[in-house]
C-alpha positions as CSV (number, residue, x, y, z in Angstrom):
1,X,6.8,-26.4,-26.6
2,X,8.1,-23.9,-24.0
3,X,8.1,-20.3,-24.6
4,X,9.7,-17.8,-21.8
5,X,10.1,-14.0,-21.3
6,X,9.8,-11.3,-18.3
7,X,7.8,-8.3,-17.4
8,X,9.4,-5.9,-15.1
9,X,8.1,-3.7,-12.5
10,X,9.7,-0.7,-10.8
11,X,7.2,-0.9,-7.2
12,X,7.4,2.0,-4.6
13,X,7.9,-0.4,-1.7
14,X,5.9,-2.1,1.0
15,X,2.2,-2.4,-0.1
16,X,2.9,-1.1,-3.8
17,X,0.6,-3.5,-6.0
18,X,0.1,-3.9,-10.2
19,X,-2.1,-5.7,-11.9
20,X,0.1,-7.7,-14.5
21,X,-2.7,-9.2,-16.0
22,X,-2.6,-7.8,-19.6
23,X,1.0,-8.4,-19.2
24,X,0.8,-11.9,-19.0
25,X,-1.7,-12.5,-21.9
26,X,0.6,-10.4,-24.1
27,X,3.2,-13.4,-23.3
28,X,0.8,-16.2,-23.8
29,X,-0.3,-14.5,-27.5
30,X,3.3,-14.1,-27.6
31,X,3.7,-17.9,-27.4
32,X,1.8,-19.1,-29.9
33,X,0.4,-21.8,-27.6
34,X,-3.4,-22.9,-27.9
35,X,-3.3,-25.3,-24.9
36,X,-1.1,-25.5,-21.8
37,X,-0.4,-23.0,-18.5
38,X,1.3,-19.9,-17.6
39,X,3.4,-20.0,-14.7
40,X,4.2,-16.6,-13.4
41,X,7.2,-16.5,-10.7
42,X,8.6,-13.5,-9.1
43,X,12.3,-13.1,-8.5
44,X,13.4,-12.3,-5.3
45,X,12.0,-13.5,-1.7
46,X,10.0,-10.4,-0.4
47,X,7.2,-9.8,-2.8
48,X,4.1,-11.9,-4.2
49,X,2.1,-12.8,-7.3
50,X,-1.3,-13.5,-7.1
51,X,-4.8,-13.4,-7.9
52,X,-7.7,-11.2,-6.6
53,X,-10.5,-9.2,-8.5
54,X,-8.6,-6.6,-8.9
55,X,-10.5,-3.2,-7.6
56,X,-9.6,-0.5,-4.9
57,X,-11.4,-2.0,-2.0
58,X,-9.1,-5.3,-2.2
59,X,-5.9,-3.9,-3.0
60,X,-6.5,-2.4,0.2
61,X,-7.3,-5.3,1.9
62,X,-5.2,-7.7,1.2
63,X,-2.2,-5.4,2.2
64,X,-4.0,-4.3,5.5
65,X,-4.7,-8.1,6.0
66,X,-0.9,-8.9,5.2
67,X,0.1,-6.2,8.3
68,X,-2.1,-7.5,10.9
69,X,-0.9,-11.1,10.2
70,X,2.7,-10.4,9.8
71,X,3.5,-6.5,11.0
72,X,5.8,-4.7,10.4
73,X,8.5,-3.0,13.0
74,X,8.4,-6.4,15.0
75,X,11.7,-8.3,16.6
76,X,11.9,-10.6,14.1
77,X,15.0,-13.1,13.6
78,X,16.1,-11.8,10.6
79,X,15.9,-8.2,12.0
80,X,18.8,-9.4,14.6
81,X,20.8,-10.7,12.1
82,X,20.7,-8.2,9.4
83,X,18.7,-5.1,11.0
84,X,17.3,-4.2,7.5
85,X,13.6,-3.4,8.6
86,X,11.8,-6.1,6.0
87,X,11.8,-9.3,8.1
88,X,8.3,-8.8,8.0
89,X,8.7,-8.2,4.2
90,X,10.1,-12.4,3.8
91,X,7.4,-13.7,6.2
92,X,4.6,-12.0,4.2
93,X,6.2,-13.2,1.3
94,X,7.0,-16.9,2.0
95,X,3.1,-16.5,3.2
96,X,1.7,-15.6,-0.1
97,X,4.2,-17.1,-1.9
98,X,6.1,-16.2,-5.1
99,X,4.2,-17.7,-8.0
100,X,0.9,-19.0,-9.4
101,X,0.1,-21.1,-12.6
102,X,-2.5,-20.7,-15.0
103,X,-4.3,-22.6,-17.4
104,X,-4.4,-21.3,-21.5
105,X,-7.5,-22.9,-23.6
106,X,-7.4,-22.0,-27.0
107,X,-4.6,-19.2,-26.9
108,X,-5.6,-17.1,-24.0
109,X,-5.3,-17.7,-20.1
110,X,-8.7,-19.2,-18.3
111,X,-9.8,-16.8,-15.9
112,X,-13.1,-15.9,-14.1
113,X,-14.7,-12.8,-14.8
114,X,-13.3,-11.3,-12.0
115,X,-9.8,-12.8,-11.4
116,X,-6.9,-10.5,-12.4
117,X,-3.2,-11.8,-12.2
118,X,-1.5,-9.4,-9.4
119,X,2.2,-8.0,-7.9
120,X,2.3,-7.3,-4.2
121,X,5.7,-5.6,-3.5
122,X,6.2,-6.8,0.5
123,X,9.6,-5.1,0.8
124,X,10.1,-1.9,2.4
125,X,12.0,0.1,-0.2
126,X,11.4,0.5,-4.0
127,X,12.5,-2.5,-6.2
128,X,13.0,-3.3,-9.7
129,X,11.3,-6.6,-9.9
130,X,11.6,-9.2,-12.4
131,X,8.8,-11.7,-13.2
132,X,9.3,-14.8,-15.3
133,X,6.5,-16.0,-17.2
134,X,7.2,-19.7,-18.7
135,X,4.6,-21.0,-21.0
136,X,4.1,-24.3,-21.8
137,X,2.4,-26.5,-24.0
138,X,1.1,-27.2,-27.7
């Protein structure tokens, strides 16, 4: 079986991060599948979904880590072709990727104790993001 629906976020721009944990359980309850995986996939090519314990210190972190690796405000190709200030915003993106799957044992999503599903918005204006969350399985 294969059940599908969407959370949405409205982010703040670059470095704006949710936890969409909850929202994603809610989906696999929703389901009515006992055994299978979650995949979570953001729409659109400058943000991220992820996983990290999600507290204060690491939200920080993995932003701060994102802007040393891939600034921003740097001559980057797609700045001379479309001079919109977020090439920095795909790059980070394409690094992190746009999706992550999860196992679901007996109904609910398998996750460490401290492993929290996340939304990093890389783009450097506000965006209403859509996140598709397929479940599948029995």
């Amino acid at each position: 079986m294969v059940y599908q629906d969407e959370i949405r976020i409205e982010t703040t721009g670059h470095r704006d991060i949710h936890n969409i944990t909850v929202e994603v359980a809610e989906i696999v309850q929703n389901s009515g599948i006992q055994t299978g995986t979650a995949h979570v996939f953001n729409v659109g090519s400058t943000a991220v979904v992820g996983m990290i314990e999600y507290e204060p210190g690491l939200q920080r972190d993995i932003s701060e880590m994102l802007d040393r690796l891939i600034p921003p405000s740097r001559d980057y190709g797609h700045e001379q072709a479309w001079h919109d200030g977020n090439g920095h915003s795909h790059l980070q993106a394409t690094l992190m990727g746009p999706s992550l799957t999860v196992p679901i044992a007996d109904g609910k999503l398998v996750l460490g104790t401290w492993q929290q599903i996340f939304h990093l918005e890389c783009d450097v204006k506000p965006r209403t993001r859509r996140i598709v969350v397929t479940v599948q399985g029995e």
